[in-house]
C-alpha positions in Angstrom: 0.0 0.0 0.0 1.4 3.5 -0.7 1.3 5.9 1.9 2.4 9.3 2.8 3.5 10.7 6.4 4.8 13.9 5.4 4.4 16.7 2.5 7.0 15.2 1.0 6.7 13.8 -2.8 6.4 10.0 -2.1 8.9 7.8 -4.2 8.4 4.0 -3.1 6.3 2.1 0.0 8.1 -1.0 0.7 6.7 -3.4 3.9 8.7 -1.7 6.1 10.6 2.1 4.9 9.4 4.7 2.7 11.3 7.0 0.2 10.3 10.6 -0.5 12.0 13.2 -2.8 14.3 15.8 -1.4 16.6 18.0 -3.9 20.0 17.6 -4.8 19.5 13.9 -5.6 18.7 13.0 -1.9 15.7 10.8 -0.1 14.2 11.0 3.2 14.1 7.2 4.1 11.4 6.6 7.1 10.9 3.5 8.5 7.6 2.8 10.2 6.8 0.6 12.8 5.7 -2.1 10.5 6.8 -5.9 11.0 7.1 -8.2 8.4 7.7 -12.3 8.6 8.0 -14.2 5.5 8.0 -11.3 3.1 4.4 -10.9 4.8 3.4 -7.6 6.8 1.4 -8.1 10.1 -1.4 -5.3 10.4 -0.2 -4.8 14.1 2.9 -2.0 14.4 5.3 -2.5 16.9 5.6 0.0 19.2 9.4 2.0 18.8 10.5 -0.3 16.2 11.1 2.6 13.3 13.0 4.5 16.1 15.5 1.5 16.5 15.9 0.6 13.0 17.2 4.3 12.3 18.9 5.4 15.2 20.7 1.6 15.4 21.8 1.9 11.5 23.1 4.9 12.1 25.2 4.1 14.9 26.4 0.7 13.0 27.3 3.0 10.2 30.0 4.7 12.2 31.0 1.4 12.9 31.9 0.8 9.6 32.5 4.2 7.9 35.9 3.2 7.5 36.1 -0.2 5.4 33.4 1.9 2.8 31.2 4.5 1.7 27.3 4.5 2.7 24.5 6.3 1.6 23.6 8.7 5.0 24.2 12.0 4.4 22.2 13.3 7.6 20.1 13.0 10.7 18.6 16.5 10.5 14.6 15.7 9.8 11.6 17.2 9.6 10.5 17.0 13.4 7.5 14.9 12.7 9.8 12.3 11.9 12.5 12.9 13.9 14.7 9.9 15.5 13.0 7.4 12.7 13.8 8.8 9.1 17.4 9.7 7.5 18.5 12.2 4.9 20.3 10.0 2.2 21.7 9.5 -1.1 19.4 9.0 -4.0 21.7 5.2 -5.3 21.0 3.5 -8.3 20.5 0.1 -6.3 21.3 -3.3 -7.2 18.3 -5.6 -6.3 20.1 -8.4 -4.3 20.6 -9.3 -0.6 23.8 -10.0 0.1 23.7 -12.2 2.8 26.7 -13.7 5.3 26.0 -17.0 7.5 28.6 -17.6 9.9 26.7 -19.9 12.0 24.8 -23.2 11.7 21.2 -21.3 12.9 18.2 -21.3 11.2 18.0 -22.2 7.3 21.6 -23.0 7.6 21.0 -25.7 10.0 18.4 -26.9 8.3 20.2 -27.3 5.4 23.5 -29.1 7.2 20.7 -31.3 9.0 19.7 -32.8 6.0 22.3 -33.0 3.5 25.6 -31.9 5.6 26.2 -28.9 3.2 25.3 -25.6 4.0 24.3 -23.0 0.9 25.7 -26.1 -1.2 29.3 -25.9 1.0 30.8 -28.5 2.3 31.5 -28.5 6.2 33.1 -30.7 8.8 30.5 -33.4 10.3 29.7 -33.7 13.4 28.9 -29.9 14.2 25.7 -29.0 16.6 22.9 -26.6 15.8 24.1 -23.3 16.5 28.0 -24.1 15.6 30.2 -21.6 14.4 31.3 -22.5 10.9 35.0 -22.3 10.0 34.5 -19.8 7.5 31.4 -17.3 7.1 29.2 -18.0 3.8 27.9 -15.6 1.2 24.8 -16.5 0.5 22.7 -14.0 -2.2 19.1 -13.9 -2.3 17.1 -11.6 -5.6 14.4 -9.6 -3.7 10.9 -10.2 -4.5 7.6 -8.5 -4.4 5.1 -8.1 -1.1 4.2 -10.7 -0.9 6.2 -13.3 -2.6 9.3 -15.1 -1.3 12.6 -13.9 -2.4 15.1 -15.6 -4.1 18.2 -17.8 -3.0 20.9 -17.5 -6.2 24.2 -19.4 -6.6 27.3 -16.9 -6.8 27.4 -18.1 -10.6 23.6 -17.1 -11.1 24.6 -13.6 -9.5 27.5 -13.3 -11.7 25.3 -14.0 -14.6 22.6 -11.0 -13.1 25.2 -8.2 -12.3 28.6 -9.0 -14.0 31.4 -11.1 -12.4 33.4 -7.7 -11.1 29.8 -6.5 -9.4 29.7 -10.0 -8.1 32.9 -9.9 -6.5 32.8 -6.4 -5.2 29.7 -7.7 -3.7 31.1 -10.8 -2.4 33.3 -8.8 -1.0 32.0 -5.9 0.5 29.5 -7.8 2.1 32.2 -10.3 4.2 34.6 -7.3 5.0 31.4 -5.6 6.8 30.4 -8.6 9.1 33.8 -9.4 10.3 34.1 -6.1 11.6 30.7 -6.0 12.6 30.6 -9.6 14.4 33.5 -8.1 16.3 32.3 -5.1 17.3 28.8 -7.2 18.5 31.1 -9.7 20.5 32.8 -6.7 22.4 28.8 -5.3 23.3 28.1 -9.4 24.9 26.0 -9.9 21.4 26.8 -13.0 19.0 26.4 -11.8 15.6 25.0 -14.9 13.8 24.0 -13.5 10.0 23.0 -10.7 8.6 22.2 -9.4 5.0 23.3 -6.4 3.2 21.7 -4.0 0.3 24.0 -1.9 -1.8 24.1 1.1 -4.5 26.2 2.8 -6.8 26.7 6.6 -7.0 27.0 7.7 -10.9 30.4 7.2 -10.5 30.4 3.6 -10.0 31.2 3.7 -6.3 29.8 0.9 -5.0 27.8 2.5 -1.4 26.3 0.6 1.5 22.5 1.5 1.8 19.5 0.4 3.5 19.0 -0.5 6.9 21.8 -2.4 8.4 22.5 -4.9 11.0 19.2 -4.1 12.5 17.4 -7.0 14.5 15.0 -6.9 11.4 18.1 -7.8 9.4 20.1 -9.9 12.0 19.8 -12.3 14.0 21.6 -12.2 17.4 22.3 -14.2 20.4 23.4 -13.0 24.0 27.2 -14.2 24.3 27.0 -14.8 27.5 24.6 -17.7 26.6 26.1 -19.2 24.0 25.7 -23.0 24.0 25.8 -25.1 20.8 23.5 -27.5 20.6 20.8 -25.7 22.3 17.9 -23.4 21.5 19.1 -20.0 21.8 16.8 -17.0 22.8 16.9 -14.5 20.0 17.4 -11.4 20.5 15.9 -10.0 17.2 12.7 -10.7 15.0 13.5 -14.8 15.3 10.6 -15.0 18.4 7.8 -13.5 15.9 8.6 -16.1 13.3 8.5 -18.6 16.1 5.0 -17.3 17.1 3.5 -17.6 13.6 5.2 -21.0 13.2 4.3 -22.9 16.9 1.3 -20.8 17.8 -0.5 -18.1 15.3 -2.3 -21.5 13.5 -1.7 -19.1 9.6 0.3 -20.6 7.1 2.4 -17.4 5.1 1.3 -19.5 2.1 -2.3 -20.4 3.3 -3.4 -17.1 1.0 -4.9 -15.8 4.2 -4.6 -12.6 5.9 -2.1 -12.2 8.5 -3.3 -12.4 11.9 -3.5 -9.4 14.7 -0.4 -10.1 16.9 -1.2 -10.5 20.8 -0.4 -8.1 22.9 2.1 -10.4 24.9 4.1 -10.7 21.9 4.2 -7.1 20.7 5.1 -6.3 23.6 8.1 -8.9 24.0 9.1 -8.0 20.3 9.2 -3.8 21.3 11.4 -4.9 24.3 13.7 -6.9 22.5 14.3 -4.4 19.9 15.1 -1.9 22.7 17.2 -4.0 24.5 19.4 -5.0 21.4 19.9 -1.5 20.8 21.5 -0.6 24.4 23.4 -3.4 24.9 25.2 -2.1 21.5 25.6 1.2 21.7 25.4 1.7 26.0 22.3 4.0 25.4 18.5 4.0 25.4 16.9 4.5 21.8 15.6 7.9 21.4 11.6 7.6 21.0 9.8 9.0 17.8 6.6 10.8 17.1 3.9 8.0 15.8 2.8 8.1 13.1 -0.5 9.4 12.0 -2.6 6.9 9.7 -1.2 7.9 6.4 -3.1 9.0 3.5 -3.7 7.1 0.1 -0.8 8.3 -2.2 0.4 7.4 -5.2 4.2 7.3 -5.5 5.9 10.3 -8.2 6.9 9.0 -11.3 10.5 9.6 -11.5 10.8 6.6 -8.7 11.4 3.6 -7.7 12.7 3.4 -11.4 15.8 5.8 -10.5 16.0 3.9 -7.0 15.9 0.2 -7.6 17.1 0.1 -11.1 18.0 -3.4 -12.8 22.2 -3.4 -12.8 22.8 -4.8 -16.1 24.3 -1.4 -17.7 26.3 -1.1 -14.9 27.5 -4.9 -14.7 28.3 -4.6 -18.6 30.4 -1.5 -17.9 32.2 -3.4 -14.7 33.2 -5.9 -17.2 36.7 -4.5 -18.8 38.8 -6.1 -20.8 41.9 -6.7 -19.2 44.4 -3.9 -20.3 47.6 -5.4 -22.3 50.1 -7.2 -20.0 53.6 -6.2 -20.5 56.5 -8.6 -21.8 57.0 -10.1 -18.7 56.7 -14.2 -18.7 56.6 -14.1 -14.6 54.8 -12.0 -12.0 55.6 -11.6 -8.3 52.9 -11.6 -5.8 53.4 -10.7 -2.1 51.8 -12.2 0.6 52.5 -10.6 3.9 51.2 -12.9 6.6 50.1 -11.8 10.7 49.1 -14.6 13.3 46.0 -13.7 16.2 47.8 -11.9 19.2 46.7 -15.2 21.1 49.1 -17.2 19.2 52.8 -17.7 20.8 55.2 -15.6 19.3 58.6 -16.2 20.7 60.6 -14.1 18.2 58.4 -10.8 18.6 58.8 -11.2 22.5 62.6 -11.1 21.9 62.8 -8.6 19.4 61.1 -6.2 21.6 63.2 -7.4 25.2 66.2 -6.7 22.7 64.7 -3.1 21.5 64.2 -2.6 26.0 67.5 -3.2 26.5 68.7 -0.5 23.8 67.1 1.9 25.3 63.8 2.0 22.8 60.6 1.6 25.6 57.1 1.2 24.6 57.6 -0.6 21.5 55.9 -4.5 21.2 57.1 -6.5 18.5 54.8 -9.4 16.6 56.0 -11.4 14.4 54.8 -11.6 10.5 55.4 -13.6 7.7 56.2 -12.8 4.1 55.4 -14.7 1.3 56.7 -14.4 -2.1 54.3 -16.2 -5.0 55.6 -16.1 -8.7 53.0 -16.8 -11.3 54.3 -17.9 -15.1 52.6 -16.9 -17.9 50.6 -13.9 -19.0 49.0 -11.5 -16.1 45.0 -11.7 -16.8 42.3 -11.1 -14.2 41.7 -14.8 -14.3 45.2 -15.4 -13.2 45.1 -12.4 -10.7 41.3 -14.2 -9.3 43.3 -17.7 -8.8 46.4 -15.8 -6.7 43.8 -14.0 -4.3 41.6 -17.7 -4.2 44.6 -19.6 -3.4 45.8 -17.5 -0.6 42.2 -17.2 0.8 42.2 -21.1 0.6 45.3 -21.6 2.4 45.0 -18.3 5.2 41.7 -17.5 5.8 41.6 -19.5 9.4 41.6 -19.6 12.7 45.2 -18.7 13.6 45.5 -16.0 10.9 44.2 -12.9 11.7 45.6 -10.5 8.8 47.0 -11.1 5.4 47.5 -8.9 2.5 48.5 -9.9 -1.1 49.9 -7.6 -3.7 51.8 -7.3 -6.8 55.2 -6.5 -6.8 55.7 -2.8 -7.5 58.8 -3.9 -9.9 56.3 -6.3 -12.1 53.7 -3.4 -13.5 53.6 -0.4 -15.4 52.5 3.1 -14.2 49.4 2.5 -15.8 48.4 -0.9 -14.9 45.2 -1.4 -13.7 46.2 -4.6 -11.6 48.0 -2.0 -9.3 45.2 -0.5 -8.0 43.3 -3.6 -7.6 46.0 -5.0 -4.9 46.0 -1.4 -2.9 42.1 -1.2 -3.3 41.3 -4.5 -2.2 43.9 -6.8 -0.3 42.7 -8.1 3.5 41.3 -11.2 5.1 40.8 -11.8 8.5 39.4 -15.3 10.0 36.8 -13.9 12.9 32.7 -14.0 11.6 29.5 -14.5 12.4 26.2 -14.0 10.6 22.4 -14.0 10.3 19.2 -15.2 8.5 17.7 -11.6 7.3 14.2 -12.4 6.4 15.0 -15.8 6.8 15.1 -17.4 3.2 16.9 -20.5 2.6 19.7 -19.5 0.4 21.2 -22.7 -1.3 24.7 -21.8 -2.4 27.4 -23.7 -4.9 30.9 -24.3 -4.1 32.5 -21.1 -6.1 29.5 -18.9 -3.9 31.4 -19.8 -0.7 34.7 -18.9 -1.8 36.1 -16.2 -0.1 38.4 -13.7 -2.4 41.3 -12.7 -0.3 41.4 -8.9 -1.7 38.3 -9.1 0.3 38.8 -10.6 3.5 42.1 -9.1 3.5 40.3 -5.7 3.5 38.0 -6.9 6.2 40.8 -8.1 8.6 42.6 -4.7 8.2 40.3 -2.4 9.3 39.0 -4.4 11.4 42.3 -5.3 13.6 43.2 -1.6 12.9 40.2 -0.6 14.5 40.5 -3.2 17.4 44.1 -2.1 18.2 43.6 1.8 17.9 40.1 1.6 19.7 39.4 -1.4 20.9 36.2 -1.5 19.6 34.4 1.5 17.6 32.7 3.5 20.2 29.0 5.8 20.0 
């Protein structure tokens, strides 16, 4: 249903947030109190819930400013709408959820259960429901309309959709965010199980973080303090309403029937949750927003959600380059620098920096790293650059590694190759992760979908150890 809460032009309705038009390319995005469960919305509003989604994507988003760009440009509403909507930029999005499972919970248990894969990967036997997996999963969905059930993609069918460098960047982007976000939740007592992502690009091809994000609506979370593998784990997110309509509301999402009124008892569990997630993350109570008035019909303005949600084929052909002319060079040297956790014994680093004591130098603490050097035969292609990154995410991305980076060896390029800025845009892994079951579709997955690139994870790891180091933990 479209809807208006302001004298704003209307762009899009969706179940949950509305667009309106502002100048200068910009959107007010509101989100209402709406719930929604298996791409269905309930007709009873929960109480604060708009309120939590904004002010808690906001505060992730300062989280995260650092590994990309997002879309918020700024808080400063109109006061009806104050503490719930967000002045943002107008993105040309790319209509996939980019999701990241790091634990065996919900459809990913289901799915390890039954066939001992999970989004078509294969794992160790033997783990329990709600086991961290080794390494966290991408797992694409294609959104769908109300109504209907979104789509779980393989990696290959999203390459096939967007282009294989949108894929990638995607792939990417979207593992580098919930490392440092799983981290961040873990130092706040919160177990970040999944989560999904939603992304744009600016006219300039930046690729931008957009949407709501990590939000309980988004996310599932667990209390770490409870954590217990092999039990069933309160949720701390919108988990206990799909639990309701599964054990106890007696509808069937698929039944064709409406959606029943929720009970009070559960509304009210759901608004405290919400609130509870919020403070135990950021320290603070969520600041409450004006309700909203019973909107009016309204039709949404033309000019959108065509400009807003736009299919990404243009841009997924231009993302496509060939790859520029290699020089005359039969070999190319990659480096891999390597660091271990800070957990791991490092007898060399502790003597290095007794040694650097004794010369007078205090303050300084050594750790010990690793360098690599990989040569690769043949002609440089992205195909060949794709297999270095694969191999060292095969071999690093683990438990004991906590950072690696891989580049080309400034001596191997040209000025103007484009391989260059590939390894300084994109070059860090890290092994910590956790994830959740957005709306909760199954998302079935083959094996190149799991892979993760190491330019990626390499990215993840950096900022996010960066950030652990310099502030142990992003603050407010």
């Amino acid at each position: 249903m479209s809807s208006t809460r302001t004298t704003l032009p209307l762009v899009h309705s969706g179940k949950i947030r509305e667009l309106y038009a502002l100048p200068d390319d910009q959107l007010l995005l509101l989100a209402t109190d709406n719930v929604s469960a298996y791409d269905h919305v309930l007709p009873t509003p929960i109480p604060g819930k708009g309120a939590v989604l904004t002010q808690l994507t906001t505060w992730w988003l300062t989280q995260l400013g650092d590994i990309m760009p997002n879309h918020l440009v700024s808080t400063d509403v109109p006061p009806d709408v104050a503490g719930r909507a967000l002045v943002v930029e107008k993105l040309d999005m790319i209509p996939v959820e980019c999701v990241v499972r790091g634990y065996l919970a919900g459809s990913a248990w289901t799915q390890y259960s039954q066939s001992g894969t999970v989004a078509g990967l294969n794992v160790p036997q033997g783990l329990q429901r709600g086991e961290r997996l080794e390494r966290p999963i991408f797992t694409p969905a294609v959104k769908a309309p109300q109504g209907s059930h979104d789509e779980n993609i393989t990696f290959g069918q999203l390459v096939d959709m967007v282009g294989e460098q949108t894929a990638l960047e995607l792939r990417r982007a979207s593992l580098r965010l919930y490392v440092r976000a799983e981290r961040v939740a873990r130092e706040h007592g919160l177990v970040l199980v999944d989560t999904k992502f939603e992304f744009g690009r600016r006219a300039d091809g930046t690729l931008v973080l957009a949407d709501e994000v990590l939000t309980p609506d988004s996310s599932r979370y667990w209390a770490a303090d409870s954590y217990a593998p092999g039990t069933e784990m309160p949720s701390l997110d919108k988990q206990q309403l799909r639990d309701w309509i599964t054990n106890d509301s007696g509808w069937g999402p698929d039944s064709g029937q409406p959606a029943p009124e929720l009970p009070d008892e559960v509304v009210t569990n759901l608004s405290q949750t919400y609130a509870g997630t919020y403070e135990r993350l950021t320290g603070t109570q969520v600041v409450p927003s004006a309700p909203l008035d019973t909107p009016e019909e309204a039709e949404p303005v033309a000019e959108t959600p065509g400009e807003f949600v736009q299919p990404v084929a243009e841009t997924a052909a231009k993302d496509v380059q060939p790859v520029a002319e290699t020089p005359e060079v039969e070999q190319w040297t990659f480096i891999v620098d390597v660091m271990l956790r800070e957990d791991i014994p490092d007898a060399q680093g502790a003597a290095i920096s007794e040694t650097l004591k004794q010369l007078g130098h205090e303050g300084f603490s050594v750790r010990q790293g690793k360098r690599f050097e990989v040569v690769l035969d043949g002609e440089l292609t992205q195909e060949r650059v794709d297999e270095v990154r694969k191999a060292a995410e095969e071999l690093l991305v683990n438990t004991e590694v906590e950072d690696f980076e891989v580049s080309l060896a400034h001596d191997d390029f040209d000025d103007d190759d484009d391989f260059d800025d590939d390894f300084d845009d994109d070059h860090h892994d890290h092994a910590d992760h956790e994830h959740h079951d957005h709306e909760h579709h199954d998302h079935e997955h083959d094996d190149h979908e799991h892979e993760m690139p190491a330019d990626q994870a390499e990215d993840v790891a950096s900022a996010e150890a960066s950030d652990a180091e310099n502030t142990g933990g992003q603050g407010e």
